[in-house]
N, C-alpha and C positions, 0 to 999 in steps of 0.2 A: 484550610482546603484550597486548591489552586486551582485553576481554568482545566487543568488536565488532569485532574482526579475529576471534574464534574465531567469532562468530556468535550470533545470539538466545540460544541454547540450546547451552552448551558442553561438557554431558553427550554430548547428539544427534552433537554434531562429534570427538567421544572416538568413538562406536561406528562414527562415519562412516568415520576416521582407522583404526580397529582392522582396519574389512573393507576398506580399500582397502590396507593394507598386508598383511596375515596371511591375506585370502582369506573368501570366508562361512563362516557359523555358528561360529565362534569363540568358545568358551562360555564364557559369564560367569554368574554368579549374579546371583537378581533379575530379575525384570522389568524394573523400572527399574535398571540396575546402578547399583552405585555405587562411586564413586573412593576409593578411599582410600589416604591420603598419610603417616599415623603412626599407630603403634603405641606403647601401654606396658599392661605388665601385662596386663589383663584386654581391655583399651580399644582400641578402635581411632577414626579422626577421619578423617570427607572433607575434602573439599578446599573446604568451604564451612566447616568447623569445629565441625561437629554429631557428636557421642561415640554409640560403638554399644557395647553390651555384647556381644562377641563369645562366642557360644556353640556356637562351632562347629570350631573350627580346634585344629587339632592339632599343625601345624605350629609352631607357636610354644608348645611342651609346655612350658616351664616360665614360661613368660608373653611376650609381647610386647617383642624390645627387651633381655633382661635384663642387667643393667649387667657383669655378670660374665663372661654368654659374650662380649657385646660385648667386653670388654678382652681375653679371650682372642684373641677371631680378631684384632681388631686389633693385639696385640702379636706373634703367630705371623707376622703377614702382614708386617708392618713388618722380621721378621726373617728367614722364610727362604719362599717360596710357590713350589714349585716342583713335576715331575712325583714320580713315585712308585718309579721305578728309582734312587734310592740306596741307600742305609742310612739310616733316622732313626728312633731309639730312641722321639720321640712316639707313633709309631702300634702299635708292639708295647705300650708304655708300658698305651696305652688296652683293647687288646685284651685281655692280662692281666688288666685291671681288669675291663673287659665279662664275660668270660666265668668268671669267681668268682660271676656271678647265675645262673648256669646248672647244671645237673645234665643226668643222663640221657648221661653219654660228650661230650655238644657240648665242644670243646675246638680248635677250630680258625678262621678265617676270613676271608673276603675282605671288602676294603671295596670298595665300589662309592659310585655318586652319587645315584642314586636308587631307591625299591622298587621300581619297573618293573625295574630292572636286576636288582637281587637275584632277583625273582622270577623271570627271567629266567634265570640264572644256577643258580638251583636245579632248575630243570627239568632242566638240563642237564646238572650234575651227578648228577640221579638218575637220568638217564638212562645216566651213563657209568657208573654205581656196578651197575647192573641189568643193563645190557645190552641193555634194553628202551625202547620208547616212548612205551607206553599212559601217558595221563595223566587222573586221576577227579577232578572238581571239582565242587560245588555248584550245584544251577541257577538260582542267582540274586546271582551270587557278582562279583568285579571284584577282579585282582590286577594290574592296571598296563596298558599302551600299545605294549610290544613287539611285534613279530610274532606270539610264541611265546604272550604272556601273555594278548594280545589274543583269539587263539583262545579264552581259557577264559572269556569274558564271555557266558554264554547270549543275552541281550538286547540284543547289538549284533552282529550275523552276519559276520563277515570275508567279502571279497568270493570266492566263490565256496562258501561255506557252510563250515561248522567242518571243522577237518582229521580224517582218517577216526582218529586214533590219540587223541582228545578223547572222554569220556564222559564225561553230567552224572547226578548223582542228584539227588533230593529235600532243599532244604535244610530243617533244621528248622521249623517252625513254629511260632511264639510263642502267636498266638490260638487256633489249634487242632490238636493234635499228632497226628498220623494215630494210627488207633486206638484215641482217644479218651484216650489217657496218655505221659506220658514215655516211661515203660520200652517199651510197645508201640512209639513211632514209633521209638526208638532201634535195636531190633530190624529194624523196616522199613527205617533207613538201611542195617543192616548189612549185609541182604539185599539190597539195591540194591548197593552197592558188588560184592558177592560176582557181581551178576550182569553189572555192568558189566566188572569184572574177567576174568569167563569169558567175556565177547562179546570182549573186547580180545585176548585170547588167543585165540579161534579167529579173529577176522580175521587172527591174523600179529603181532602189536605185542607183546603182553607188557601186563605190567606195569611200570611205574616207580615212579610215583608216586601218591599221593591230597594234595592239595594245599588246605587250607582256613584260614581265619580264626577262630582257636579262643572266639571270641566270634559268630559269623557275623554282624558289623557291617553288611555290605550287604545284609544278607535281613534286618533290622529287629530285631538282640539278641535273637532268641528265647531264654527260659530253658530253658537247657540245662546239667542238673544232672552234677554231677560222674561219669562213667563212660559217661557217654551214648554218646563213642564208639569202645568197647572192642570193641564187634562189629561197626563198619566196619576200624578198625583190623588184628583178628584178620583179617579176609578180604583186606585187601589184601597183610599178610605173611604171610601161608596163600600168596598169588599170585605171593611174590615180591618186592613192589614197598615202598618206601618212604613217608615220612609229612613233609611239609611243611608246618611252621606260620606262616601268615604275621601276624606279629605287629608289621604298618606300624603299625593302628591300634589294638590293645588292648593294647600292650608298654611299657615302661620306668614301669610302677606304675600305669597306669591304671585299674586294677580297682579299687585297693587294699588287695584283701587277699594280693593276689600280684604278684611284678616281673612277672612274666610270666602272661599269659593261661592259657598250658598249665598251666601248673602247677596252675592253679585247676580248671581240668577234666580233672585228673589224664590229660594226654594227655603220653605220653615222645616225640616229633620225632624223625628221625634229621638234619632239617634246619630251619634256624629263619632267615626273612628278616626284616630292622627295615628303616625307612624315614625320613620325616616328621620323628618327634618326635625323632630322634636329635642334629640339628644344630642344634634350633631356630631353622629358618632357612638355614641355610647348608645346602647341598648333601649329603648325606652317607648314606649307607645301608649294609648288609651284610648276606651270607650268615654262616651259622657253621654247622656241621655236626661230625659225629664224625670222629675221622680216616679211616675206611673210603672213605665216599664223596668225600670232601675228596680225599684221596691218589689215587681213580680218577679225577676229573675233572681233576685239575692232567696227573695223566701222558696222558690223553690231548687237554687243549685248549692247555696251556701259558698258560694265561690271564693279563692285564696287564690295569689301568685304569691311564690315563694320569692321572686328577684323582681316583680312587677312595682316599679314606685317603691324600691328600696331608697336608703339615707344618700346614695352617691347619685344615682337616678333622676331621681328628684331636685339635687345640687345640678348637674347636668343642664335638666330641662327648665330650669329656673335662671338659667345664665344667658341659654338661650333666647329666652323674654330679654334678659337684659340688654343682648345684644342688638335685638331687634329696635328696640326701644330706642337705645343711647345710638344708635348708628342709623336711626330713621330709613332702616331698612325699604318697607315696603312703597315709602315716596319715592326712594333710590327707584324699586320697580318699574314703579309705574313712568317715571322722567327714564330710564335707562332703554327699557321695554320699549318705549315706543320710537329713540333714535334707534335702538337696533333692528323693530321691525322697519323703517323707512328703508334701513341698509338694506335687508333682507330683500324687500321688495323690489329693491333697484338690480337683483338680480336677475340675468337674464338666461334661457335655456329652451327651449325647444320643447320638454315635454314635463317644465316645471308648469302644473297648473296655475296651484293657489300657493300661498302663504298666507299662515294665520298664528294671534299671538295672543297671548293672556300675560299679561303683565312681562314678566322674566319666563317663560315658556312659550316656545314657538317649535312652530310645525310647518315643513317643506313638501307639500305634494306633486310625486312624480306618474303623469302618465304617457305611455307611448302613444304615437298615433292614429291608433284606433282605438283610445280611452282605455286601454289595459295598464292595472296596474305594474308599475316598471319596479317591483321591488329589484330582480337583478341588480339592473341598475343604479338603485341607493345602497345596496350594500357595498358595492362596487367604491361608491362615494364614498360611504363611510370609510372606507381602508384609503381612499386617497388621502379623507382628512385626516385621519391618523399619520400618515405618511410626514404631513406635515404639521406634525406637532398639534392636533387638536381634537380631543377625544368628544364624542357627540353618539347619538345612536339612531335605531331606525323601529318603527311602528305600522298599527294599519294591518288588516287583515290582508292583506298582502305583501306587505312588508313594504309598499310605495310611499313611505312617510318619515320624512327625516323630522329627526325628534331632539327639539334641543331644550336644556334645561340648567341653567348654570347654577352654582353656588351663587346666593343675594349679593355678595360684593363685588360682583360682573360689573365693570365699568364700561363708560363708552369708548375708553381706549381697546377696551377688550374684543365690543361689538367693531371694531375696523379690524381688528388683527381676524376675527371671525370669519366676516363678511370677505376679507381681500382673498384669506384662503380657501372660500366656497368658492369663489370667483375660478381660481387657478386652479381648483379640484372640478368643477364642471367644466372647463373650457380642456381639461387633460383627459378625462373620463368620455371614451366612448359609450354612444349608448349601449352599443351591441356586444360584446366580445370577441 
């Protein structure tokens, strides 16, 4: 097929193709979306052969492509790819290994295929673990697409508004921490949860769970110092109810000063879901919890995935470790992370407030000058950076937060290629239109 069978403009006839098979609004990134057809490393390439420095995907946690897990799923798939009602020593093989990164009792879990699912899946285990079904989430938070998960997305309404057994608190805030200090807003979450907690109980529900992202990734990485939340915690197990950490996006060394997020904000989970970066690529995700609640939810769901921690799946998420491992990934983090926040920091702009970073993730906030969030204006950003070859996104209940997040084998050559082009993207980027 040829340029003029697809049409003038073969981008156009891609989105035209997309809505006429998948239905409207079918969300892609960019404005102008763009195609892209290979990955390596760091790198990704459209389908015209122009290189984007990918600063955003997590999905492909230990780079783009990497020849290792590649051989892995290939070699597993060539040899056994089947459901999950056998016996196959691969997937315990891996789960052993998984869970020696863990503390705090987690010592069990299920594989599923995606975070959606896990998170999923935790709900409902906390729920079988309590007995209850009040669930406390963040109010600017995003844990997946299910039915169950989708309720807990303040900012998208489920049709006929959030389920009455759903309560949201105040997520942290980066630029300015209610009561003017850490410790005070930490206090004000705790009190929040305590109150949502007692509404959830006199409607009839209970408690189950508090369910959160122990970096809060979608509310824009506010710095949130170690114990911060010790007094929502105390209140939801003062009520009964359980502690879900969802660690899709700040898990397997992203921080790196920690494999795991909690651990760095000395938070102990009774349940912990991964997602994403587990499969690099391939399909793959998991609950893991203590036996308690593990043991309440099998006896009464009897639960199966039919592709969850299948024989490729598990080759997959096990190569992963390996690569972490042999390539001292999360030290790379941690040494990487903090010359590129210095970059970061060194830039300058008018109505950039903060910068803030956790290891290889970092966060730009923008506000105008009357402290309104300038989402406009970062999306705006975002399509410059694109412009010049480097794909990155934006967050924040107003969309005033640029959200960066690279593949682990982000070099420091990379943070200058980064850094120079946010440079030349704000200094070209008006603020207004």
């Amino acid at each position: 097929m040829t340029e003029a069978d697809l049409g003038a403009d073969p981008e156009a006839d891609l989105i035209a193709r997309r809505a006429r098979l998948m239905g409207p609004n079918v969300p892609t990134f960019y404005r102008a979306p763009v195609e892209i057809v290979r990955g390596e490393g760091v790198w990704l390439w459209d389908a015209s052969g122009r290189r984007y420095l990918d600063c955003y995907n997590n999905v492909a946690h230990v780079g783009h492509c990497h020849p290792h897990v590649v051989a892995a799923i290939a070699r597993q798939a060539g040899l056994l790819a089947t459901h999950t009602r056998y016996l196959h020593r691969g997937v315990l093989d891996y789960l052993e290994r998984l869970m020696a990164t863990f503390g705090h009792g987690i010592a069990q879990g299920i594989m599923v295929c995606t975070g959606s699912e896990a998170n999923d899946v935790a709900l409902r285990m906390a729920q079988a673990a309590t007995g209850r079904r009040g669930i406390i989430a963040t109010d600017a938070t995003y844990h997946g697409n299910t039915t169950a998960v989708h309720a807990l997305s303040a900012r998208r309404t489920p049709v006929g508004g959030h389920p009455d057994h759903i309560r949201f608190v105040p997520a942290p805030d980066g630029l300015a921490p209610a009561g003017g200090s850490a410790a005070a807003e930490a206090q004000r979450l705790g009190a929040a949860v305590a109150a949502a907690a007692a509404d959830l109980e006199a409607a009839g529900h209970g408690v189950a769970a508090l369910i959160l992202c122990p970096v809060f990734a979608n509310e824009g990485l506010p710095a949130v110092p170690r114990g911060h939340l010790d007094a929502a915690v105390a209140a939801v197990r003062g009520a009964g109810g359980l502690v879900i950490a969802d660690e899709v996006q700040p898990g397997f060394g992203r921080t790196g000063s920690h494999f795991w997020a909690h651990d760095r904000l000395g938070l102990a989970p009774d349940i912990v879901t991964l997602g994403k970066p587990m499969g690099n690529g391939y399909p793959v995700a998991a609950v893991l919890a203590r036996p308690g609640p593990m043991a309440a939810f099998r006896e009464r769901t009897g639960y199966f995935n039919t592709f969850g921690g299948n024989p490729v799946a598990a080759a997959a998420a096990a190569a992963v470790l390996d690569v972490i491992e042999a390539e001292g990934l999360m030290a790379h983090a941690a040494r990487v992370g903090a010359e590129t926040l210095a970059r970061l920091q060194a830039l300058r702009h008018p109505w950039l407030r903060q910068v803030r970073a956790e290891g290889l993730f970092f966060a730009l906030e923008f506000r105008d000058e009357a402290g309104a969030p300038a989402g406009e204006f970062v999306a705006r950003l975002v399509e410059a950076m694109v412009a010049r070859g480097v794909l990155l996104n934006r967050v924040g209940a107003g969309g005033q937060i640029l959200k960066i997040r690279p593949p682990m084998p982000f070099g420091s050559e990379h943070a200058e290629i980064l850094a120079r082009a946010l440079a030349e993207a704000l200094a070209a980027t008006p603020p207004r239109p």
